[in-house]
Each structure stands twice: as C-alpha cells, then as structure tokens.
C-alpha positions in Angstrom: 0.0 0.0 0.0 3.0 2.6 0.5 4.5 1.7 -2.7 1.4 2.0 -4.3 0.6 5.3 -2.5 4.4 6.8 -3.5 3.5 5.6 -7.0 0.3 7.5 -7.5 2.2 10.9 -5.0 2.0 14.0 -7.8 5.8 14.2 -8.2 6.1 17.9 -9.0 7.4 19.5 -6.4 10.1 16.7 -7.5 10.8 17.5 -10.8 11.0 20.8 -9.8 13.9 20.6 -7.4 15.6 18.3 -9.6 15.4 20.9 -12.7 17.0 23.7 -10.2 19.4 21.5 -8.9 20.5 20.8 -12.8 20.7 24.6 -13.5 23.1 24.7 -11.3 20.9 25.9 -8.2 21.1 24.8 -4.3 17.7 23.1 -3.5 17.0 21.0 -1.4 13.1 19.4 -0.5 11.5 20.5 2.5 9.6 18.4 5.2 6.2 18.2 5.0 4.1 20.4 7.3 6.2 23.5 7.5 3.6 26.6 8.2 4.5 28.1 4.8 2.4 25.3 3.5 -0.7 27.1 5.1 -0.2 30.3 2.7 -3.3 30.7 0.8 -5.8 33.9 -0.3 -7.5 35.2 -3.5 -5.9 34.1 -6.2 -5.9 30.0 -5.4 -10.2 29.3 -3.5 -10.5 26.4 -1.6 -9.7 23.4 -3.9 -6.1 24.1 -4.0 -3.6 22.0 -1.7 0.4 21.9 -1.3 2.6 19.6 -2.4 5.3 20.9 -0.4 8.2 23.8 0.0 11.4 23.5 -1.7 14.5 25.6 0.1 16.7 27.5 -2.0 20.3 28.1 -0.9 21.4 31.1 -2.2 19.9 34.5 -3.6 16.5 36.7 -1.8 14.3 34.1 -2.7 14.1 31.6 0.1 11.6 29.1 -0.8 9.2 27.8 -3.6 5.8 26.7 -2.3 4.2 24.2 -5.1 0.1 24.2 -4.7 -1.9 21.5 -7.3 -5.6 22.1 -7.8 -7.3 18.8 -8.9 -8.9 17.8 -12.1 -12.1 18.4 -11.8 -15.1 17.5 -14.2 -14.8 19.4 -16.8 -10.7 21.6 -16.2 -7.5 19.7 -15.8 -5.4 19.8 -13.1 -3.3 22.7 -12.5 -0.2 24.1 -10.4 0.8 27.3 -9.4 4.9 27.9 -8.0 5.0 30.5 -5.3 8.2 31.9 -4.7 9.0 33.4 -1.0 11.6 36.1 -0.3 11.5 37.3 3.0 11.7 40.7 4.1 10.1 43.5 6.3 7.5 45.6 5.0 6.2 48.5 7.0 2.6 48.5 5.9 -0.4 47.5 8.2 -2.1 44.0 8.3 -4.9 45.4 6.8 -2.6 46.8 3.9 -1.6 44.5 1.0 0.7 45.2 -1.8 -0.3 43.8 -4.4 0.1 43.9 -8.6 0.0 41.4 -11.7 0.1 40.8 -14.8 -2.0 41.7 -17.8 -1.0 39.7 -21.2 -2.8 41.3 -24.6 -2.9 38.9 -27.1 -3.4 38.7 -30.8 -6.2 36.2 -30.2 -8.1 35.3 -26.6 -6.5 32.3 -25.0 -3.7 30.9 -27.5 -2.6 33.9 -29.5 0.7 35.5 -29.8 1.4 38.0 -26.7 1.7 41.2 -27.8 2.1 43.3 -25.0 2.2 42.8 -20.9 1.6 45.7 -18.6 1.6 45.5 -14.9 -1.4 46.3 -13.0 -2.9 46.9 -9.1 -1.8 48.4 -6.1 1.7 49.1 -5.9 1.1 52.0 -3.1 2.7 54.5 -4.8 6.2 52.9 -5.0 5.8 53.0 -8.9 6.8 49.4 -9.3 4.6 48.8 -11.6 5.2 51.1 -14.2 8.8 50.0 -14.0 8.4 46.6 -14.2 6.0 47.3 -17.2 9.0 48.8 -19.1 11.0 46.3 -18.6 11.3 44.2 -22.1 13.1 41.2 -20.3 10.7 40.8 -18.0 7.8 40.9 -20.2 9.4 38.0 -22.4 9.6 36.1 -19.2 5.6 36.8 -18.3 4.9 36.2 -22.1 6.6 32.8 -22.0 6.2 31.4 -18.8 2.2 33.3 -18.0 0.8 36.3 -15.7 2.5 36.6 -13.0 1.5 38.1 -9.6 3.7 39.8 -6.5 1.9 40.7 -2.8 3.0 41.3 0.6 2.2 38.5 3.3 2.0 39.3 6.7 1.2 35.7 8.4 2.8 32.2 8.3 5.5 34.1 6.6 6.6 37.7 6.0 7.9 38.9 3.0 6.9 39.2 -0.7 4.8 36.1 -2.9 5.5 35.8 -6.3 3.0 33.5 -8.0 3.5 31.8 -11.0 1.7 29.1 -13.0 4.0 27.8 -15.4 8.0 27.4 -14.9 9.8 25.3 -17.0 12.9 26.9 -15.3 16.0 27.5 -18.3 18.5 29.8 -16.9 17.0 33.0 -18.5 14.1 32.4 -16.7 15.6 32.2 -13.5 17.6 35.6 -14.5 14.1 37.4 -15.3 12.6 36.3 -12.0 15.9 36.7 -10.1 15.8 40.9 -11.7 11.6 40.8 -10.4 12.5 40.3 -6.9 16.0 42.6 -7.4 13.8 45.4 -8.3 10.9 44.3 -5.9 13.8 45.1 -3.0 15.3 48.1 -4.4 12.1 49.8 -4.2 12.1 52.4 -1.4 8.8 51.1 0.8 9.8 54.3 3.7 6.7 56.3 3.2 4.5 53.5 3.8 6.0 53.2 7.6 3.2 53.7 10.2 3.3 56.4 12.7 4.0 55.3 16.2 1.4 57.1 18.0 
C-alpha cells in the first residue's frame, strides 16, 4: 500500500527541485508540514492543496511553495509555484501590496502576446510602471504566463510571487531573479506607520 501510495504521490514538487538543482541551483526538499504550507488567499479558492516547500540556498528568494488544484469535471489539473523572499515591510495588516500581470494577445487564449503591462496596487512605490518597461521581464511573463507579486503578513513575512508555469531555463531564472531585485530596491519608507 506505500509503494502503491508513493507511486500514485503527484511528483512535482520533485521534478521541480531536480530541474533547479541541474541549473546549477542549491535546493533542497522541505519536510512536509512546515507553516509556509498554510499560505493561501485570493488568487488559489479552496480546492487548491500543497505539495510541499522547496529551500533555496542562495539568492532573496528563500523558498518555492508548489500548490496543485485537482482535475475536476470538466478543467484539468493545475499548479501554481509560489516563490517566497523574505523581508520586512512597514505596511499594516490590513494593507496588501499587491500587482500582476495583464497579457494582450493577438487572439483570446492561445494567441501571440503582444504586450504585458503590470497592474494593481503598488502603493505608490511606482513598481509597476517600472516593471511594465521592462522588455526582459515581459518575455519572461509572455513565455512562462501572468504573474503576480503581494505582501504576506502571516505564516510568513515577506513578498509572494505566483506563477503558473515554470519550466525553469536559466534565463528564466535571470528574469525572476531581476523581479524580486527590483521588488527590493524599491524604497517602501513612506509607507512606515506612525507610532502614536
């Protein structure tokens, strides 16, 4: 019954670690149950579950959380890759950053991308404007799907990027690594809350 159990385990979160570890990246699987698993909101419901956290070695991003929604009647199954990079943000728990991705295409659904512009509320840090004009970035979204970045405040504290699709080549990891450089480089300081 455990073989048959590990057999029929959705090997993703896997694959995944073995395809960073191949470009040359330090990661290492997680143990189940770490409170990172528990990160949900918005953009996922209720049908979606984890399949794990990977730990990355080196660089601001600190983790990968892998979440799987089912197949259900009539959709396939899907996963998202939600990237975690720790840091302090001085905005209120009621406060969320958050912006994503817009992709016009030539055609709904399977056209060619012509254009991605980043939308939502960036608080006035102008993030999103400069991640809009930013032509290697928008290959990445083109290529690998919207993206989204917000600010978590619970199980962990720092910034979410979600993705959907990563087939992980090394130029991807170089867009996504310049998303979270310019995600950090952004001065948050009027967004600090008065003390009294």
């Amino acid at each position: 019954m455990k073989d048959l159990k590990e057999r029929l385990r959705d090997k993703s979160r896997d694959k995944l670690a073995e395809h960073l570890k191949s470009s040359g990246i330090s990661a290492e699987i997680a143990p189940r149950g770490r409170p990172e698993e528990k990160i949900k909101g918005p953009w996922w419901g209720f049908f979606l579950r984890s399949l794990g956290i990977i730990d990355v070695a080196e660089g601001p991003i600190s983790s990968i959380h892998v979440v799987k929604k089912d197949r259900g009647k009539d959709s396939p199954p899907q996963w998202w890759y939600i990237f975690l990079i720790p840091s302090e943000i001085p905005m209120a728990h009621n406060q969320t950053f958050k912006i994503s991705t817009v992709r016009r295409k030539s055609f709904p659904i399977f056209g060619k991308v012509l254009e991605v512009h980043w939308k939502g509320n960036d608080w006035g840090t102008g993030l999103a404007r400069a991640l809009s004009e930013d032509q290697q970035i928008n290959a990445f979204v083109s290529k690998t799907g919207d993206v989204s970045i917000r600010s978590h405040k619970k199980e962990f504290h720092g910034w979410l990027i979600r993705t959907k699709r990563f087939d992980l080549t090394s130029e991807d990891w170089k867009a996504l690594q310049k998303v979270v450089g310019r995600l950090l480089s952004v001065s948050y300081t009027h967004l600090t809350l008065p003390t009294n």
